[in-house]
Residue frames as a rotation matrix with the C-alpha (Angstrom) as fourth column:
UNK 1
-0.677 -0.725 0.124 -1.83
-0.209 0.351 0.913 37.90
-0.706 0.592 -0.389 4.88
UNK 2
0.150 0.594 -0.790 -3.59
-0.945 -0.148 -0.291 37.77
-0.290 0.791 0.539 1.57
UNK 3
-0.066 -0.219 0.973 -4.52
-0.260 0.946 0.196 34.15
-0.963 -0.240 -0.119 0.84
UNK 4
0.936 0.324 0.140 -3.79
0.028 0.327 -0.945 34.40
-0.351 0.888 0.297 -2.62
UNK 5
-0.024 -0.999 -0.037 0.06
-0.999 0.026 -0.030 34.64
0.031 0.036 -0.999 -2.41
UNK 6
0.829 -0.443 -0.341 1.89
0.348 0.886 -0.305 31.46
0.438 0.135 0.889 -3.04
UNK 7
0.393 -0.813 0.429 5.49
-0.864 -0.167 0.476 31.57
-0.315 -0.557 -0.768 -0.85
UNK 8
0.518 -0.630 -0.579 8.45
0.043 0.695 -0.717 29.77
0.854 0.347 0.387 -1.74
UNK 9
0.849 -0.105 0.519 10.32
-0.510 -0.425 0.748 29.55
0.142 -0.899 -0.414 1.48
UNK 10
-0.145 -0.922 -0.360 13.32
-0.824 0.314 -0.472 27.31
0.548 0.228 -0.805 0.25
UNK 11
-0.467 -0.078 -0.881 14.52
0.592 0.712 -0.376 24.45
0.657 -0.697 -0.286 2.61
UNK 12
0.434 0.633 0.642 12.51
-0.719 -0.186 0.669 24.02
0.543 -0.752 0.374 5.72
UNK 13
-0.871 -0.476 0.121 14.39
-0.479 0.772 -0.418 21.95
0.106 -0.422 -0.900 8.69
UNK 14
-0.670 0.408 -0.620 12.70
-0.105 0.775 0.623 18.91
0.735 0.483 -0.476 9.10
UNK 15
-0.624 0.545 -0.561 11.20
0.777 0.509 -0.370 19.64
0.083 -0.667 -0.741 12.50
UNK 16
-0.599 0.657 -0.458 9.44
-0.418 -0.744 -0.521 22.49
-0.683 -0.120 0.720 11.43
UNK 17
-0.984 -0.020 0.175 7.88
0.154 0.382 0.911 20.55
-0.085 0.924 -0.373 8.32
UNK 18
-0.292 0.924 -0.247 4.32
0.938 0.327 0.114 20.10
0.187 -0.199 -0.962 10.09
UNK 19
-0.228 0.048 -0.973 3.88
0.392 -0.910 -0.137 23.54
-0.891 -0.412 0.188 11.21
UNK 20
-0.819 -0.152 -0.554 4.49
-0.443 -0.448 0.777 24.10
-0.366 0.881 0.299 7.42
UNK 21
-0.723 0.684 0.093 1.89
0.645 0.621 0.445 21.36
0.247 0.382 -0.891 6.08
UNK 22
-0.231 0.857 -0.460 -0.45
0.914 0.029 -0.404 22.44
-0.333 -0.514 -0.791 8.25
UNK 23
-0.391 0.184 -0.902 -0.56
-0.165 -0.978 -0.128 25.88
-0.905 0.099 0.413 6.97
UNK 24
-0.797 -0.470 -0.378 -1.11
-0.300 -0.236 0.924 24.92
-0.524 0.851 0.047 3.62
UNK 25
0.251 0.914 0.319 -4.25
-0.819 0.376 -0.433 23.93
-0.515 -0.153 0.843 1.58
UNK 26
0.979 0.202 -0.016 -2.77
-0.197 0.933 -0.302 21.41
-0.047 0.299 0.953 -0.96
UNK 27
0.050 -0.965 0.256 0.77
0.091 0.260 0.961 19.99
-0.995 -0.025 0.101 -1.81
UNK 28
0.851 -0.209 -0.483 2.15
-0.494 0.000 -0.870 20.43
0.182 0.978 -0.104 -5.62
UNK 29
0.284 -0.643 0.711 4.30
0.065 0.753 0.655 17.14
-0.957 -0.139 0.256 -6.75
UNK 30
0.643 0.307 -0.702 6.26
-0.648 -0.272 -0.712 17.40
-0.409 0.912 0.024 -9.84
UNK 31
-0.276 -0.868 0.414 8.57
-0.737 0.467 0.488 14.49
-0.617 -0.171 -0.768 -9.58
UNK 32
0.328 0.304 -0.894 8.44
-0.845 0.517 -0.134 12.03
0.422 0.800 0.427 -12.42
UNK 33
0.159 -0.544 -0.824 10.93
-0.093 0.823 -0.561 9.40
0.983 0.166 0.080 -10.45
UNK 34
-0.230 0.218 0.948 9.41
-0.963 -0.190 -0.190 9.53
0.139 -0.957 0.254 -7.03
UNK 35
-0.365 -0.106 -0.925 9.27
-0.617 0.771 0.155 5.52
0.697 0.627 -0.347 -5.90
UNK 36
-0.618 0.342 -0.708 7.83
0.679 0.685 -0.262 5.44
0.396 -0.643 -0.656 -2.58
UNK 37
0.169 0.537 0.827 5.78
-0.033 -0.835 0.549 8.59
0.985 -0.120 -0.123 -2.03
UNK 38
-0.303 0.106 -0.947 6.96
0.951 -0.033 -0.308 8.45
-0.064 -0.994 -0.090 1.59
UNK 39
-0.996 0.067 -0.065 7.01
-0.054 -0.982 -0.179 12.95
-0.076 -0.175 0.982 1.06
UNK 40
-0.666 0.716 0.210 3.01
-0.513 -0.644 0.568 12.11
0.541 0.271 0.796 0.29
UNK 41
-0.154 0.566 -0.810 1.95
0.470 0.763 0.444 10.21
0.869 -0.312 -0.383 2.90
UNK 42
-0.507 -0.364 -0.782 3.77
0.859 -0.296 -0.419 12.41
-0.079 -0.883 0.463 5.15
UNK 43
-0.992 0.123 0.039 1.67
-0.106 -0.948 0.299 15.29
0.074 0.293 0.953 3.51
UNK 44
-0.226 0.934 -0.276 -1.42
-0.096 0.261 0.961 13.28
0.969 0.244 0.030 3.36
UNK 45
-0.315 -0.002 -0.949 -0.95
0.941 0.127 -0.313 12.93
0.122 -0.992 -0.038 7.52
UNK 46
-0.584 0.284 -0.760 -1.55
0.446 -0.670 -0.594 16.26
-0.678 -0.686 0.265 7.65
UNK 47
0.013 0.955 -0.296 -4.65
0.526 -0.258 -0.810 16.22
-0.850 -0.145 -0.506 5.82
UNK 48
-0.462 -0.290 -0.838 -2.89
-0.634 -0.553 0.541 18.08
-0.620 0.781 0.072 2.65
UNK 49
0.661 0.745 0.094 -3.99
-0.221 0.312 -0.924 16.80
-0.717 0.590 0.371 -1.02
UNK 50
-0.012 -0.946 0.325 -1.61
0.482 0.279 0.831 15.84
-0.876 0.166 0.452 -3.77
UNK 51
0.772 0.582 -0.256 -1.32
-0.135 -0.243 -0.960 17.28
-0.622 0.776 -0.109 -6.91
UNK 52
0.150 -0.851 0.504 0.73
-0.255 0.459 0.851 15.32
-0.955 -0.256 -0.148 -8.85
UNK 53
-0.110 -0.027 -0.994 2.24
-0.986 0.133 0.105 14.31
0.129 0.991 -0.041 -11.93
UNK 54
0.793 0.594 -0.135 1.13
-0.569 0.643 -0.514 10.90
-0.218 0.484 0.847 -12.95
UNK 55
-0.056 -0.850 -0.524 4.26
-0.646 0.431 -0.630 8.46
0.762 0.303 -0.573 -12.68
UNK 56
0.109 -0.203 -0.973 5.49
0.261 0.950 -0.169 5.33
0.959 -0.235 0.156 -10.83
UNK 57
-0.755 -0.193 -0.627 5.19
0.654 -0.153 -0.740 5.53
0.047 -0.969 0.241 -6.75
UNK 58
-0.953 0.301 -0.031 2.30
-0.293 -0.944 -0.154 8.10
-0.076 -0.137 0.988 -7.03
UNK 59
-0.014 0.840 -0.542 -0.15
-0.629 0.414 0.657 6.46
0.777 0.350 0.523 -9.06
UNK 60
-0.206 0.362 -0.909 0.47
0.493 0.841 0.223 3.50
0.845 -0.402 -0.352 -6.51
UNK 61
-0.663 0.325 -0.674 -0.54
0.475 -0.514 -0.715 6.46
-0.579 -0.794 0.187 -3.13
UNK 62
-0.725 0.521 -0.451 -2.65
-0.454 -0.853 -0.256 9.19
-0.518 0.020 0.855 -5.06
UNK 63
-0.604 0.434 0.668 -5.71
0.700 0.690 0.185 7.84
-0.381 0.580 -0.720 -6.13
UNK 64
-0.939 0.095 0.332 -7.11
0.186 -0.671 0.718 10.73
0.290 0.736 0.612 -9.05
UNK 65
0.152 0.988 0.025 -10.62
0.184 -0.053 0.981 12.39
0.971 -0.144 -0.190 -7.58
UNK 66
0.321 0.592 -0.739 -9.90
0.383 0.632 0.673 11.49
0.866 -0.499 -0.024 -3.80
UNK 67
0.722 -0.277 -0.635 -7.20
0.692 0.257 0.675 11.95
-0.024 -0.926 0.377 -2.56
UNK 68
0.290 -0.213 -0.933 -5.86
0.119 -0.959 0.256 14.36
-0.950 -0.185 -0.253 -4.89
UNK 69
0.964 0.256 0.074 -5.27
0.046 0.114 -0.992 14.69
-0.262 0.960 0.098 -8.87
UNK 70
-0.191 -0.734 0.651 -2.88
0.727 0.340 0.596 12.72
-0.659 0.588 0.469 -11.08
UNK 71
0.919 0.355 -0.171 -2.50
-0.154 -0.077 -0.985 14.81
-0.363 0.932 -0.016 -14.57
UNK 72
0.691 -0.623 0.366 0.17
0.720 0.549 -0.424 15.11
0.063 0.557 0.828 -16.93
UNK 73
-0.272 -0.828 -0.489 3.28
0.932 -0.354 0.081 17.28
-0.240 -0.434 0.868 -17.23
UNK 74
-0.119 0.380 0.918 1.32
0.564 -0.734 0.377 19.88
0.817 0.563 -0.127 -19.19
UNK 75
-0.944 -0.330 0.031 1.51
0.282 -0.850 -0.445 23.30
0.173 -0.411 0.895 -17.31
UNK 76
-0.772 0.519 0.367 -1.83
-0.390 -0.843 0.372 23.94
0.502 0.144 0.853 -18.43
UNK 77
0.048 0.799 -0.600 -3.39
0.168 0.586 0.793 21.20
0.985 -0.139 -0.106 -17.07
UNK 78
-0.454 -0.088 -0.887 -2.06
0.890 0.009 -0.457 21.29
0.048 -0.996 0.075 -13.65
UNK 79
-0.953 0.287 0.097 -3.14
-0.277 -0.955 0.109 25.34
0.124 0.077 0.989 -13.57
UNK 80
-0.432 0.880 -0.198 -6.62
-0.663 -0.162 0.731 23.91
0.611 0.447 0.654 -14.24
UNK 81
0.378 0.777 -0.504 -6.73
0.052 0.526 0.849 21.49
0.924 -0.347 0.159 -11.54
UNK 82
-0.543 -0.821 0.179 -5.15
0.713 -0.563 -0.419 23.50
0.444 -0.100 0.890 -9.81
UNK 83
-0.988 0.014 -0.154 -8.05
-0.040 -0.986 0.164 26.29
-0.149 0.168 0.974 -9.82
UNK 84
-0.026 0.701 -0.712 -10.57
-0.113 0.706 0.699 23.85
0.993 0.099 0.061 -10.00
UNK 85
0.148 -0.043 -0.988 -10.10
0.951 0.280 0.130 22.59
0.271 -0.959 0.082 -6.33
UNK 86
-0.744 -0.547 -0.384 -9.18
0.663 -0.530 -0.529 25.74
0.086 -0.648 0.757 -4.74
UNK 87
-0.527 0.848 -0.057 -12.99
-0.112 -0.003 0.994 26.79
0.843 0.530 0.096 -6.48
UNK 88
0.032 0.907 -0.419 -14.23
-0.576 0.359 0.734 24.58
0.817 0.218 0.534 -4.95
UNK 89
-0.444 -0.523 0.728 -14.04
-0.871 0.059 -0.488 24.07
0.212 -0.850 -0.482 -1.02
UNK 90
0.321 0.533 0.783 -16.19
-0.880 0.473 0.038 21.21
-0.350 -0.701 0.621 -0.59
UNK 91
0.985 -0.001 -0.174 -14.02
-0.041 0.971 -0.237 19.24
0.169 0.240 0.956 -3.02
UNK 92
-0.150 -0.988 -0.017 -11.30
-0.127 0.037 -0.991 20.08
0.980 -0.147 -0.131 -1.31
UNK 93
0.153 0.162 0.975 -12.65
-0.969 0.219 0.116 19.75
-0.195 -0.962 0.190 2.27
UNK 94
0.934 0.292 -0.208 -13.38
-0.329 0.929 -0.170 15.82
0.143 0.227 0.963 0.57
UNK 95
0.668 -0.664 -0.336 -10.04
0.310 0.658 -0.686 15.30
0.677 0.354 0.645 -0.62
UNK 96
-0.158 -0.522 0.838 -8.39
-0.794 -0.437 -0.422 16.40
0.587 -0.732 -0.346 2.68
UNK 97
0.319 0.485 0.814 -10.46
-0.899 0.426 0.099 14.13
-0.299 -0.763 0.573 4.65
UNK 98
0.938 0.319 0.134 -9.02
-0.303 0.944 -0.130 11.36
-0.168 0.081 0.982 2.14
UNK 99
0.095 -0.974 0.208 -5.84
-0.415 -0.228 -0.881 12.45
0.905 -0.003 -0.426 1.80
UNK 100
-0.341 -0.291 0.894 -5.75
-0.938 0.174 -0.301 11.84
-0.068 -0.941 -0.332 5.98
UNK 101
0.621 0.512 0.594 -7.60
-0.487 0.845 -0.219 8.28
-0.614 -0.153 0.774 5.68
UNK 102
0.694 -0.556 -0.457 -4.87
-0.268 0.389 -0.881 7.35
0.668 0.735 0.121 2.84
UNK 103
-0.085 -0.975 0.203 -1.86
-0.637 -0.103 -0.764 8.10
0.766 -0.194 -0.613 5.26
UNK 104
0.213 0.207 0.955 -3.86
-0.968 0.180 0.177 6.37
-0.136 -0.961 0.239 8.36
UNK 105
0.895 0.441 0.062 -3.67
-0.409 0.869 -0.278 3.31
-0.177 0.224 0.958 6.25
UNK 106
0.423 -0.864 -0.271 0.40
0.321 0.423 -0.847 3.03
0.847 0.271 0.456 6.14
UNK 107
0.389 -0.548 0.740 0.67
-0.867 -0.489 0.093 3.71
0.311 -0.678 -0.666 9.90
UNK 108
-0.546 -0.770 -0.330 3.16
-0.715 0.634 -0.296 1.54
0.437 0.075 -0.896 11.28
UNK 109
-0.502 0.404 0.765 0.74
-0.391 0.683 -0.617 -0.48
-0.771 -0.609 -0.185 13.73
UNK 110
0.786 0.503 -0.360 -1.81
-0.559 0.328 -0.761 -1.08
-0.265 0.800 0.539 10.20
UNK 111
0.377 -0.550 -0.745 1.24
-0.747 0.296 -0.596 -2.05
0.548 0.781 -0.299 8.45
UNK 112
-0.835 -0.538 -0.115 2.85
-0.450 0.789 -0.418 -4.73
0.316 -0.297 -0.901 11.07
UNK 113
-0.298 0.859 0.416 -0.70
-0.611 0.163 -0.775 -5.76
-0.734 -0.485 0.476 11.72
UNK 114
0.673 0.427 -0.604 -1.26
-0.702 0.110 -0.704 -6.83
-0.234 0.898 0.374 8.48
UNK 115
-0.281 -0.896 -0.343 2.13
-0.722 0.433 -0.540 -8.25
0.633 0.096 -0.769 8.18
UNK 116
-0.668 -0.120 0.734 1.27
-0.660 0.552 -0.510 -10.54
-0.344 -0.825 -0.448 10.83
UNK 117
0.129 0.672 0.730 -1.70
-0.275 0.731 -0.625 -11.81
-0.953 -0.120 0.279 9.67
UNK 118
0.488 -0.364 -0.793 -0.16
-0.642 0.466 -0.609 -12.91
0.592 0.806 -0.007 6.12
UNK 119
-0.120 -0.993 0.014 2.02
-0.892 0.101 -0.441 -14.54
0.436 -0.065 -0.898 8.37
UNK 120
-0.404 0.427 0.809 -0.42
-0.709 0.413 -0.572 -15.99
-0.578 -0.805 0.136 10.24
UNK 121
0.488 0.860 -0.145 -2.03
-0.696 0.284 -0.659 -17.36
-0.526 0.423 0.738 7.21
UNK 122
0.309 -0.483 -0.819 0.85
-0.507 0.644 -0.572 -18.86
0.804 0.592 -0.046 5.66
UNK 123
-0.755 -0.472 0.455 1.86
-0.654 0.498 -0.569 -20.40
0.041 -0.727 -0.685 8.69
UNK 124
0.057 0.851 0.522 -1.72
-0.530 0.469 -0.707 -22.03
-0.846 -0.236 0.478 8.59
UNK 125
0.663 -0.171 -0.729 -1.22
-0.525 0.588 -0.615 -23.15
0.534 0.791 0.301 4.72
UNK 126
-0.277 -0.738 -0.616 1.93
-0.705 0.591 -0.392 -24.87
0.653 0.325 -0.684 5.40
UNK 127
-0.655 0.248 0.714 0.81
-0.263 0.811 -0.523 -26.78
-0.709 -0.530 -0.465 9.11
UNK 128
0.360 0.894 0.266 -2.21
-0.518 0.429 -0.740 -27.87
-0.776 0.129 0.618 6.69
UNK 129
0.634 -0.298 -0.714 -0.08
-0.745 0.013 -0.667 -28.66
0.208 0.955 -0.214 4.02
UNK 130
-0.371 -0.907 0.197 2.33
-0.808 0.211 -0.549 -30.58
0.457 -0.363 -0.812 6.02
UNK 131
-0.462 0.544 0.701 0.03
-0.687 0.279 -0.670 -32.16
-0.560 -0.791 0.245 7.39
UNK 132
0.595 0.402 -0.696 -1.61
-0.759 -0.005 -0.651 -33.25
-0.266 0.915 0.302 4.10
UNK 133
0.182 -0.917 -0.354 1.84
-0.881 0.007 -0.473 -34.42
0.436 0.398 -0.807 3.21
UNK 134
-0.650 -0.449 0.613 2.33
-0.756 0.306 -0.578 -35.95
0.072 -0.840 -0.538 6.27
UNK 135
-0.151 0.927 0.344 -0.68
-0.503 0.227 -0.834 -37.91
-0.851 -0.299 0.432 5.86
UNK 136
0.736 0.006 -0.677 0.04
-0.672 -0.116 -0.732 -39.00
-0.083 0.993 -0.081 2.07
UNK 137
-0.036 -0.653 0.756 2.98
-0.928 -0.259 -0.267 -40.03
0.371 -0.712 -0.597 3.53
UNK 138
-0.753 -0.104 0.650 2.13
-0.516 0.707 -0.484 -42.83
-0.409 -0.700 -0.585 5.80
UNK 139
0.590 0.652 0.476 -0.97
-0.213 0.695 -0.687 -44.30
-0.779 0.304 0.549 3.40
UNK 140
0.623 -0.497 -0.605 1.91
-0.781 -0.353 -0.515 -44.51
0.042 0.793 -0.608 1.41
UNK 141
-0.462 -0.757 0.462 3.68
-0.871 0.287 -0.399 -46.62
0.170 -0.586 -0.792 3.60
UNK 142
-0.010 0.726 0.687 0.92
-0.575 0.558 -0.598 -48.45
-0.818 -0.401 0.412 4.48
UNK 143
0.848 0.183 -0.497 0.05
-0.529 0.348 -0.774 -49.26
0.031 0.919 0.392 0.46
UNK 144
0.357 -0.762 -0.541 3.74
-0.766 0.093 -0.636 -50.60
0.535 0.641 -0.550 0.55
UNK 145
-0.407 0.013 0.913 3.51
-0.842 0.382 -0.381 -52.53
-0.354 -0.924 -0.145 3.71
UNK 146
0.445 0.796 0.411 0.38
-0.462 0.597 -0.656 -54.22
-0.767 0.102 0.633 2.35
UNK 147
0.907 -0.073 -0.415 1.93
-0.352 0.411 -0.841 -54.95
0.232 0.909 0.347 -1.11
UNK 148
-0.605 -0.770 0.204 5.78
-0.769 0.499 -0.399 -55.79
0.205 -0.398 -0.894 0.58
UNK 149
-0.532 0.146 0.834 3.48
-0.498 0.743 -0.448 -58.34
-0.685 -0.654 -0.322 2.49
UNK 150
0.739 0.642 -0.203 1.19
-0.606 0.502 -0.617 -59.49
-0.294 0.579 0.760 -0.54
UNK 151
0.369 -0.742 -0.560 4.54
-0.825 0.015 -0.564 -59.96
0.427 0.670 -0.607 -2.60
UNK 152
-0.541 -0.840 -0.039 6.24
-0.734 0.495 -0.465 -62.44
0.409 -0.223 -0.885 -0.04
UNK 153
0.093 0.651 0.753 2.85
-0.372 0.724 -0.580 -64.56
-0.923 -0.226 0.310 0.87
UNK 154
0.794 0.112 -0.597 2.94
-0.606 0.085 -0.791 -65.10
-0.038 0.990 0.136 -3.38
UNK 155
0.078 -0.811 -0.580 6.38
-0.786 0.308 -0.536 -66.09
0.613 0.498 -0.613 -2.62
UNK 156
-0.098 -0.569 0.816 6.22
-0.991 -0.023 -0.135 -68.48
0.096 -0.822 -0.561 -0.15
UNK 157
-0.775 -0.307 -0.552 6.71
-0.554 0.750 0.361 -72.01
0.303 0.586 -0.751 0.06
UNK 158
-0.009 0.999 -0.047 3.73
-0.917 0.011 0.399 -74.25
0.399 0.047 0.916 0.52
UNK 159
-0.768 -0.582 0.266 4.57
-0.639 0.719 -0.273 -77.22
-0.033 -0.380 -0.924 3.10
């Protein structure tokens, strides 16, 4: 197979997808109104680059250089970075290797790991906080004790 052909192959069922990735050297994104890049994480698992238009949900996965290149809608530009990388294997060997370190970072264990320890931490603010409170609180009490008791020695009669 001549590895300059490009193939359109239409829909692909979903459990062949990988089979497909993997064949491939980069991914082309042209979605302007893409809002969770889940399709480029799932591309970036298998090692794939992005090449993407520049818009909301992309910019916040593709980081431009690394992991694969933001430009604009411009035909010519994409062509040019596009032809650029494919050039150039060792900056595409790179951005493979970060493309796969991107996706490792939104596997589910990372992601409920993390989650936990926010959880953990606010759970530490508030017992300290509560505490705090709790502690505010009773020298409060105390201050009012003392001054309840000043207040009625002031008042008392003097036999």
């Amino acid at each position: 197979m001549d590895d300059k052909i490009v193939y359109f192959v239409g829909e692909v069922p979903n459990q062949n997808l990988s089979a497909y990735h993997q064949a491939c050297d980069l991914f082309l994104f042209s979605s302007k109104s893409e809002t969770q890049g889940i399709v480029l994480l799932e591309v970036m698992a298998a090692a794939l680059p992005v090449f993407a238009i520049r818009a909301t949900g992309v910019s916040d996965v593709v980081v431009d250089g690394e992991n694969g290149v933001l430009s604009s809608d411009s035909i010519t530009e994409w062509e040019e970075n596009i032809i650029a990388a494919l050039q150039n294997p060792a900056v595409l060997m790179k951005m493979k290797r970060s493309a796969r370190d991107t996706a490792l970072l939104y596997d589910e264990t990372v992601i409920a790991s993390r989650i936990l320890e926010r959880y953990a931490g606010l759970k530490t603010r508030y017992e300290a906080e509560r505490w705090r409170m709790l502690r505010l609180n009773r020298q409060s009490i105390k201050k009012g004790q003392e001054s309840e008791t000043k207040r009625r020695k002031a008042y008392l009669p003097i036999h």
